[in-house]
LUMKEVEX-483858 format. One line per 4 residues: their letters; for each residue x, y, z of C-alpha. Coordinates in pm, 1 decimal, always signed. Layout:
N
a = X/Y/Z; ...
//
This chain:
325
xxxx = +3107.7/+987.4/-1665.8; +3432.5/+1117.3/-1520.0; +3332.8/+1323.6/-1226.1; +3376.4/+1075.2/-963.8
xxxx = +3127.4/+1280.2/-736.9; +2835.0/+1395.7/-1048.1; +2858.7/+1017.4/-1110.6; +2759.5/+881.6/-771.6
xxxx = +2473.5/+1157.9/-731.2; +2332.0/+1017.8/-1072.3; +2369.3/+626.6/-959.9; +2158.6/+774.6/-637.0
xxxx = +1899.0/+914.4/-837.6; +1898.7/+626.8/-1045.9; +1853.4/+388.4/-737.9; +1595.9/+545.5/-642.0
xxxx = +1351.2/+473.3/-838.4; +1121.5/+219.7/-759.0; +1304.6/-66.4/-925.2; +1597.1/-311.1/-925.1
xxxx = +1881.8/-237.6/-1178.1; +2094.6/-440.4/-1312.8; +2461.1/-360.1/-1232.2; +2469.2/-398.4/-1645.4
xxxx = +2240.1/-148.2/-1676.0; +2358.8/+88.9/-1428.3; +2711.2/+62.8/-1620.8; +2523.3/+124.3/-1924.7
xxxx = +2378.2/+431.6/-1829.2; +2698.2/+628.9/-1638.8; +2937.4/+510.1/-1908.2; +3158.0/+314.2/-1671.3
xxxx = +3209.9/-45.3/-1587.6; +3045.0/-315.7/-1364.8; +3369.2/-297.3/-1125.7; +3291.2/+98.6/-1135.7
xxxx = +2923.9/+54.1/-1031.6; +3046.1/-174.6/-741.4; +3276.7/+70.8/-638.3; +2978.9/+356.0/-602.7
xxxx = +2759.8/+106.8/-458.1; +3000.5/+94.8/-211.9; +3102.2/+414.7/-120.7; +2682.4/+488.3/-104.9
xxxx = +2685.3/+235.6/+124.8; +2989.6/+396.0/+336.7; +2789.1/+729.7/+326.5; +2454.5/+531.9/+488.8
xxxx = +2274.4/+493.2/+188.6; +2118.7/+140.3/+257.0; +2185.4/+4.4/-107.3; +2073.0/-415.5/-147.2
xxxx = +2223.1/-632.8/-405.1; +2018.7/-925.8/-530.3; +2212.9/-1166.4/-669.0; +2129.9/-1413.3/-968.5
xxxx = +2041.8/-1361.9/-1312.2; +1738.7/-1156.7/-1212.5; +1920.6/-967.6/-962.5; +2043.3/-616.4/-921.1
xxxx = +2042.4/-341.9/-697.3; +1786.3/-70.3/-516.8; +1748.0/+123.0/-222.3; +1555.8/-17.5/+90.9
xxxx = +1322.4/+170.9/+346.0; +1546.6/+241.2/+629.7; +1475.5/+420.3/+946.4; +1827.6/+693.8/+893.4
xxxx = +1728.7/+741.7/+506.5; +1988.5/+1010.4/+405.0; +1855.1/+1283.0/+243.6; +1612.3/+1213.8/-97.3
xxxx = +1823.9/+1343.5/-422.7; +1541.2/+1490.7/-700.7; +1687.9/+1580.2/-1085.1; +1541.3/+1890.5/-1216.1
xxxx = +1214.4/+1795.1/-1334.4; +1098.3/+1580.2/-1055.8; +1199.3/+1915.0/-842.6; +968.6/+2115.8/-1073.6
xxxx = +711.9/+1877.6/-1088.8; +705.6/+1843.5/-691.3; +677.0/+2213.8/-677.3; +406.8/+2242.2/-888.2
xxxx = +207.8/+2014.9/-705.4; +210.1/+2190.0/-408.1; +173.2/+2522.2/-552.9; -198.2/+2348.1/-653.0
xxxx = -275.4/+2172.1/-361.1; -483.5/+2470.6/-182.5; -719.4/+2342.5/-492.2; -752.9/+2020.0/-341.2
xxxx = -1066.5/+1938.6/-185.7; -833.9/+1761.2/+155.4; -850.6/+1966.2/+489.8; -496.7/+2106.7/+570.2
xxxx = -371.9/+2064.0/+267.7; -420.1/+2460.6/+119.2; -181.7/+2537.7/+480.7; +69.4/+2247.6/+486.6
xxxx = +135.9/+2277.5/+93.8; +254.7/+2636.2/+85.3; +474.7/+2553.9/+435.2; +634.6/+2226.4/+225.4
xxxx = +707.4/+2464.0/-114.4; +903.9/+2708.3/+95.1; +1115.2/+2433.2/+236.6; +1115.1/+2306.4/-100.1
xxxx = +1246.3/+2646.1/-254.3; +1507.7/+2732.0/+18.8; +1731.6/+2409.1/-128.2; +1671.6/+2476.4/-476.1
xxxx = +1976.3/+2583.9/-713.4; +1899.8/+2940.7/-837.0; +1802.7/+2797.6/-1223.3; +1546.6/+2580.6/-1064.2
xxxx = +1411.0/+2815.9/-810.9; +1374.8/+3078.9/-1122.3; +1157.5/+2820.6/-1297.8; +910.3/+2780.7/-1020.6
xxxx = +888.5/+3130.2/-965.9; +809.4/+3179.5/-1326.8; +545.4/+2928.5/-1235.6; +377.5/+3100.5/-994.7
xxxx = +373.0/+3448.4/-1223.0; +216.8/+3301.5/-1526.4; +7.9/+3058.9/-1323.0; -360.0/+3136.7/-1244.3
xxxx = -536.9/+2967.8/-922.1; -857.0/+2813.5/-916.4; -1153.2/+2968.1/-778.9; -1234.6/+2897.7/-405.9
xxxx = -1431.7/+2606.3/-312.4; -1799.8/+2634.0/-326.4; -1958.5/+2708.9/+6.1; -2141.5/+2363.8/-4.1
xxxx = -1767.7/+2210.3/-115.5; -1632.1/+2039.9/+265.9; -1328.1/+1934.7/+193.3; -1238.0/+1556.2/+303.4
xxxx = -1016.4/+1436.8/+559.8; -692.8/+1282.8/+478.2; -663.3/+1070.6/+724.1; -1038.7/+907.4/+581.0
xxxx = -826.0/+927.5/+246.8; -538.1/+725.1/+357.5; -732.3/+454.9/+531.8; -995.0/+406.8/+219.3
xxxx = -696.1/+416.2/+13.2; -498.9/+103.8/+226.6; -841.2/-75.7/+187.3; -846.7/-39.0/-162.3
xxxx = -503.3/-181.5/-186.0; -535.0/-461.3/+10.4; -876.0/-499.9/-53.1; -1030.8/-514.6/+305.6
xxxx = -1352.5/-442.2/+438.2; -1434.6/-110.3/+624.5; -1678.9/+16.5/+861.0; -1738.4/+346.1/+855.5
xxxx = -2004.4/+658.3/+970.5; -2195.5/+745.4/+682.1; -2449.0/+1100.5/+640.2; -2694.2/+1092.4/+413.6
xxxx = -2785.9/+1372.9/+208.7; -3134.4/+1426.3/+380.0; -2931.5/+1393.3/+688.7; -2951.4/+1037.8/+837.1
xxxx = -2671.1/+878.8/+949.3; -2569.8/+508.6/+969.4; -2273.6/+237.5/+966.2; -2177.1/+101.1/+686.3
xxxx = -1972.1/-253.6/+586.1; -1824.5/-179.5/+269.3; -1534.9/-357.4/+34.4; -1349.5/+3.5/-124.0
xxxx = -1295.0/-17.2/-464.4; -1123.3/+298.0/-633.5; -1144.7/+660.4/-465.6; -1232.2/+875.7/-729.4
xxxx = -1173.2/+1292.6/-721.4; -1466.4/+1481.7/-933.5; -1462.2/+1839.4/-940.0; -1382.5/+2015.9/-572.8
xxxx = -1487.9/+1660.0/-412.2; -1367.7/+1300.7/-344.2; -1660.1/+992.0/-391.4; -1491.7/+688.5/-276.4
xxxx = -1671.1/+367.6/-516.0; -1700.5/+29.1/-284.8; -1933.2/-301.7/-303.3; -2130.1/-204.8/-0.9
xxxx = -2157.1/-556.1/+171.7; -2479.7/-493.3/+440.9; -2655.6/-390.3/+107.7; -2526.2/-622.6/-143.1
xxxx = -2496.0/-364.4/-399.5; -2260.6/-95.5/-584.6; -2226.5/+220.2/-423.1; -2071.0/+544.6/-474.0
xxxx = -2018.3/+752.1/-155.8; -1884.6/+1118.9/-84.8; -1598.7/+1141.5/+168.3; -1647.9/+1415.5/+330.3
xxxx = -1923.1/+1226.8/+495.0; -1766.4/+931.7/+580.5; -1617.1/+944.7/+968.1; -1462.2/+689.9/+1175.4
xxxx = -1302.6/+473.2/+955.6; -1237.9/+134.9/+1103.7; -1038.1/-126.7/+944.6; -1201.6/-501.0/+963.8
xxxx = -904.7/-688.8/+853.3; -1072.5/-909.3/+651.1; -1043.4/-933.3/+278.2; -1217.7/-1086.8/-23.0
xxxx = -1138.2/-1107.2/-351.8; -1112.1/-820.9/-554.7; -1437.0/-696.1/-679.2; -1539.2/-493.7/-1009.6
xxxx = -1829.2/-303.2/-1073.5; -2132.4/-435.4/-1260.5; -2089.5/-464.3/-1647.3; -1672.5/-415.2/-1575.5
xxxx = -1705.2/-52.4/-1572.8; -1390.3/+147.8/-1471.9; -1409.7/+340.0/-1121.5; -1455.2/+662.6/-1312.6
xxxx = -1721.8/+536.5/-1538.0; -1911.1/+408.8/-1254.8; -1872.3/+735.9/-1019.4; -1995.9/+935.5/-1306.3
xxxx = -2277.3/+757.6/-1400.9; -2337.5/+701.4/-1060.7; -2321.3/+1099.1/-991.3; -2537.5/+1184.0/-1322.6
xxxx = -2822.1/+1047.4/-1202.3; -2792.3/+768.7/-928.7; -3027.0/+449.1/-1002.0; -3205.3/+605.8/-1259.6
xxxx = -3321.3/+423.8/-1573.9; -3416.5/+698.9/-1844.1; -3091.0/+762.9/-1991.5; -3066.4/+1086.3/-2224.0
xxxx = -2836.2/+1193.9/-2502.9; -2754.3/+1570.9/-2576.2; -2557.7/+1745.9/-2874.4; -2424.7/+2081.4/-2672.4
xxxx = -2322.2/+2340.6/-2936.5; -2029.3/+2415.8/-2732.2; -1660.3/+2277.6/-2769.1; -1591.1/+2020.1/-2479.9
xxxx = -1369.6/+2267.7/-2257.5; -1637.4/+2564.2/-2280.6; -1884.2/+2329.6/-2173.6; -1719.3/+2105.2/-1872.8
xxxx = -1724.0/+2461.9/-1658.4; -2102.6/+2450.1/-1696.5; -2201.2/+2016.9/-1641.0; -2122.5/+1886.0/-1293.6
xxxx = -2064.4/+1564.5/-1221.2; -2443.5/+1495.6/-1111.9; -2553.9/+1646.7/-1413.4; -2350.9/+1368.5/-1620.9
xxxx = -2071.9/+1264.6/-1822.6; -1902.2/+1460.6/-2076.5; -1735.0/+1345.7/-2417.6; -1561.7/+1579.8/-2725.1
xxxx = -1816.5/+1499.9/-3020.9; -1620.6/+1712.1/-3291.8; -1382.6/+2113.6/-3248.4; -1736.3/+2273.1/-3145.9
xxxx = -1983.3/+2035.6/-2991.2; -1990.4/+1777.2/-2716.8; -2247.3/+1462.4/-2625.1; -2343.1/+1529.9/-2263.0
xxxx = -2484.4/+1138.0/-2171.7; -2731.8/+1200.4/-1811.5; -3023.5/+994.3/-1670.7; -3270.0/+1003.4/-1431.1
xxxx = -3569.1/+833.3/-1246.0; -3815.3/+1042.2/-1464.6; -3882.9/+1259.7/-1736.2; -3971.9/+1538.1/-1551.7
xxxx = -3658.8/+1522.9/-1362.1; -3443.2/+1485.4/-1629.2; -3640.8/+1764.8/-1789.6; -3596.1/+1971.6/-1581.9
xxxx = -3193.7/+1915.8/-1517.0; -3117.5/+1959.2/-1859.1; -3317.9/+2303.6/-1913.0; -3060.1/+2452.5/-1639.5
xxxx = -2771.0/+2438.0/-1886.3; -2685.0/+2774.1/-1995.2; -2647.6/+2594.6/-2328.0; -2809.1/+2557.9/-2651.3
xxxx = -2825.7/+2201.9/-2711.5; -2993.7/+1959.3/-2930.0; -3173.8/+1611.0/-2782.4; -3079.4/+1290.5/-2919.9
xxxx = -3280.0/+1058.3/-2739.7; -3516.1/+960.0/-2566.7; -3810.4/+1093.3/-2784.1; -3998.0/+1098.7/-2509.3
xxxx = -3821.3/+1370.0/-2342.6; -3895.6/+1605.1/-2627.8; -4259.2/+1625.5/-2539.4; -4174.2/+1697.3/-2142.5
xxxx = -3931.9/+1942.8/-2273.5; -4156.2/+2155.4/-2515.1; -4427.1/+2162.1/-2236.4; -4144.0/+2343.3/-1957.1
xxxx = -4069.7/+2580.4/-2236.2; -4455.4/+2669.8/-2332.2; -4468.5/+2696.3/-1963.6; -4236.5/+2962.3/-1951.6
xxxx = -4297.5/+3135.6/-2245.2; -4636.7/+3190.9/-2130.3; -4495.6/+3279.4/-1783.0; -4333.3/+3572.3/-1929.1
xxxx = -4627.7/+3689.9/-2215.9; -4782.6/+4060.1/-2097.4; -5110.2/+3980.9/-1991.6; -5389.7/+4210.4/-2064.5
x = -5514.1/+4464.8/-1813.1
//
């Protein structure tokens, strides 16, 4: 690379990434020598770019946190891609977010070259925005976010505020796991330590979020289930033991719209059907849950729930016979 100036913005976009490079490497990619990438690193340097060199045969160089960071140097995609994360966030259940996203695209757009700034804006033509939240759909508060998320990490116990969904509320000791986002609504998954046991808790009711410091090994869920897996079962149906299997005569995306996460887990079973897997603590529950899918469907298992089923529906066919006068 020639341009003495193109080169040195491409060796800053190269350093930073989250990585060391080898000054091999770096010479590699520009098409210059080793004495040439010492050079640039030094001339960053000169410009306040805080550039570290670790030497050895495992060495190479990066950029370090520093508190007079120059300004941060995106190519074009990760531009794009930036802006089209924030042209989504007002669908992202996290209070403030739908105000402070729009505010940090503008910015965004006023220092974008004119090819870039016509691809976003072809963006936001052809793009179409989700619906708004529904009204039972309270967002969570980042700061909760950003402290679960640290104790996942580091894998340190929390206390925390905790409402119920009949209302109560009540401390909890918990070891966070994985924070998982389902639908307009973030669960975070955690060993809860007072109760011994696996739990899976919404975060828009967790308040006061105090760090204990301590840590413990890292924990998985029961049976090595992912954090997803877990949330979802967790959400289809809680504790419960009957476990159901539907056919859905409906191609996987036609049908997601319709299942929520408490209603169960969703997997492509062929172009036009999908397996909805859901449990419950009874029959009649689980009945009952699965005759609110707008739907046709066909059970799998458990027999069982065929008999509970036919007796709703003779129920309300006979709800809806004319009755004699």
């Amino acid at each position: 690379m020639r341009d003495p100036s193109g080169r040195l913005l491409r060796l800053l976009s190269l350093l930073q990434s989250p990585r060391e490079w080898p000054g091999g490497e770096l010479a590699e990619r520009l098409g210059v020598t080793t004495r040439t990438v010492r050079r640039d690193i030094e001339r960053l340097r000169d410009l306040g770019y805080p550039v570290h060199a670790a030497r050895g045969s495992t060495g190479g160089y990066r950029l370090t946190a520093g508190a007079a960071m120059p300004p941060l140097l995106l190519d074009d995609d990760e531009a794009v891609a930036i802006a089209i994360g924030l042209r989504t966030a007002a669908a992202a259940a996290v209070t403030g977010v739908a105000d402070s996203g729009p505010r940090a695209l503008a910015k965004l757009e006023q220092v974008l070259p004119p090819r870039l700034r016509h691809r976003v804006a072809a963006l936001a033509e052809a793009a179409v925005a989700l619906p708004a939240p529904a009204p039972d759909a309270v967002a969570a508060d980042p700061g909760v976010l950003s402290a679960l998320a640290a104790a996942c990490v580091t894998g340190e116990d929390v206390r925390f505020a905790y409402t119920a969904a009949d209302g109560a509320t009540g401390r909890r000791l918990a070891q966070p796991h994985r924070l998982v986002a389902a639908g307009r609504r973030w669960y975070l998954v955690a060993h809860d330590t007072g109760r011994d046991a696996w739990r899976t808790f919404r975060a828009d009711r967790i308040t006061e979020v105090h760090r204990t410091g301590a840590r413990r090994p890292a924990r998985r869920p029961p049976g090595g289930a992912d954090a997803v897996t877990w949330a979802m079962d967790a959400l289809a149906g809680g504790s419960g033991t009957i476990r159901a299997r539907l056919l859905l005569h409906a191609p996987i995306e036609e049908a997601a719209p319709h299942v929520t996460a408490w209603q169960g887990v969703l997997e492509p079973a062929g172009e036009r059907t999908a397996l909805l897997h859901t449990h419950g603590d009874t029959l009649w529950y689980l009945a009952h849950r699965i005759t609110a899918l707008p739907i046709d469907y066909t059970l799998l298992g458990p027999p069982e729930l065929a008999g509970t089923l036919t007796e709703i529906a003779e129920r309300a066919a006979r709800a809806v016979r004319p009755r004699p006068h």
